[in-house]
C-alpha positions in Angstrom: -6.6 18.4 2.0 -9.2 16.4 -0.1 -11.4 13.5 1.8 -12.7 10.4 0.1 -15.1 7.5 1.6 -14.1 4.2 1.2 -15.7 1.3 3.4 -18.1 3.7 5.0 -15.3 5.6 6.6 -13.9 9.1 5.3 -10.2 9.3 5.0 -8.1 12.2 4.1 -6.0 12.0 0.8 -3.6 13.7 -1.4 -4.0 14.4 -4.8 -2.9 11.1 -6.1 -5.4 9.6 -3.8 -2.5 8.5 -1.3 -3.4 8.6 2.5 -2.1 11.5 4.2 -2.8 10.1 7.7 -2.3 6.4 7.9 -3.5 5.7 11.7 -7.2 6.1 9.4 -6.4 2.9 7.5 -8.2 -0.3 8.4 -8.0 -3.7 6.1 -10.9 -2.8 5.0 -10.0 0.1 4.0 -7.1 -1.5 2.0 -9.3 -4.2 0.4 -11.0 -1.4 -1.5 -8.0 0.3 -2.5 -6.8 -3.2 -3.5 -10.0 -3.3 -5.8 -8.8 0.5 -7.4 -6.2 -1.1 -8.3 -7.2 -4.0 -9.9 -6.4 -6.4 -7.2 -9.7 -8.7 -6.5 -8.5 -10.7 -3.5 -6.0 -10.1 -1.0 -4.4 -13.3 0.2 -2.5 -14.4 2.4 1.0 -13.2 0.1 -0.7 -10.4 -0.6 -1.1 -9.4 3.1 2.3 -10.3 4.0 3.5 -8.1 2.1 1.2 -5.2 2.8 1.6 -6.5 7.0 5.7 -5.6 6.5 5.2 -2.3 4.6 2.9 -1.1 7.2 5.0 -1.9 10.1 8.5 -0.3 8.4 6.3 2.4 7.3 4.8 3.4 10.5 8.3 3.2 11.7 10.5 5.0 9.3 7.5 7.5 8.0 7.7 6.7 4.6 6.9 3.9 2.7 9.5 1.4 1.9 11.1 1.3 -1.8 10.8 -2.3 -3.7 14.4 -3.1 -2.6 13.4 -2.9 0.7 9.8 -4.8 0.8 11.9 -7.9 -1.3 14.4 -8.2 1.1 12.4 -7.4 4.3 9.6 -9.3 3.7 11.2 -12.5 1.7 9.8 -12.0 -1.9 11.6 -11.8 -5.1 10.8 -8.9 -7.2 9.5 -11.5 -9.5 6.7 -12.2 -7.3 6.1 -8.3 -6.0 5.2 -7.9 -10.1 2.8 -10.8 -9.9 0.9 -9.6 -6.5 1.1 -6.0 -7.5 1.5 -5.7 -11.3 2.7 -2.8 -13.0 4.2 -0.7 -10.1 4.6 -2.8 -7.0 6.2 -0.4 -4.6 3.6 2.5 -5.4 0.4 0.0 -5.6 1.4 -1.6 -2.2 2.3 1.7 -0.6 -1.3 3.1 -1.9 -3.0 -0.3 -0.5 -1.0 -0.3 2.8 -2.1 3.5 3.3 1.6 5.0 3.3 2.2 7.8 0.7 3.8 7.4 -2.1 7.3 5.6 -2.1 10.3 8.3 -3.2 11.5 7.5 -6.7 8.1 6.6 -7.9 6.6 8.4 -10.7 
């Protein structure tokens, strides 16, 4: 299993750079993922969304699909695209340390 550092702390990862353990993420940890992917600021949208995937993650095991996050956490898919372009479910799951959502590419 590969490592990486991010905010002074060493995390295990996959091979897509997804967290294999996520009782290792911190928010700061998931600010500078936010940053990888092109995501400046977190605010306080941002965080409610990445706050919902981390609790129904922790409790299912797997990160939640897109359908799931807009109807859990009360955003339109609309607005997922805007706080996470290009790839919501997988750039949230990726920020949120969960692996990678099934039926992403």
């Amino acid at each position: 299993m590969a490592t990486k550092t991010i905010a002074t702390k060493t995390i295990q990862v996959n091979e897509e750079g997804f967290m294999t353990n996520p009782a290792e993420w911190t928010k700061e940890i998931a600010i500078e993922l936010a940053k990888e992917e092109g995501i400046a600021e977190l605010t306080a949208a941002h965080w409610k969304v990445i706050e919902f995937c981390r609790k129904e993650g922790t409790a299912s095991g797997k990160a939640p699909t897109l359908r799931q996050i807009t109807s859990g956490a009360g955003v339109t898919t609309k607005e997922m695209f805007a706080l996470f372009p290009k790839g919501p479910a997988k750039k949230v799951a990726h920020i949120s340390g969960l692996g990678k959502p099934e039926g992403c590419v």
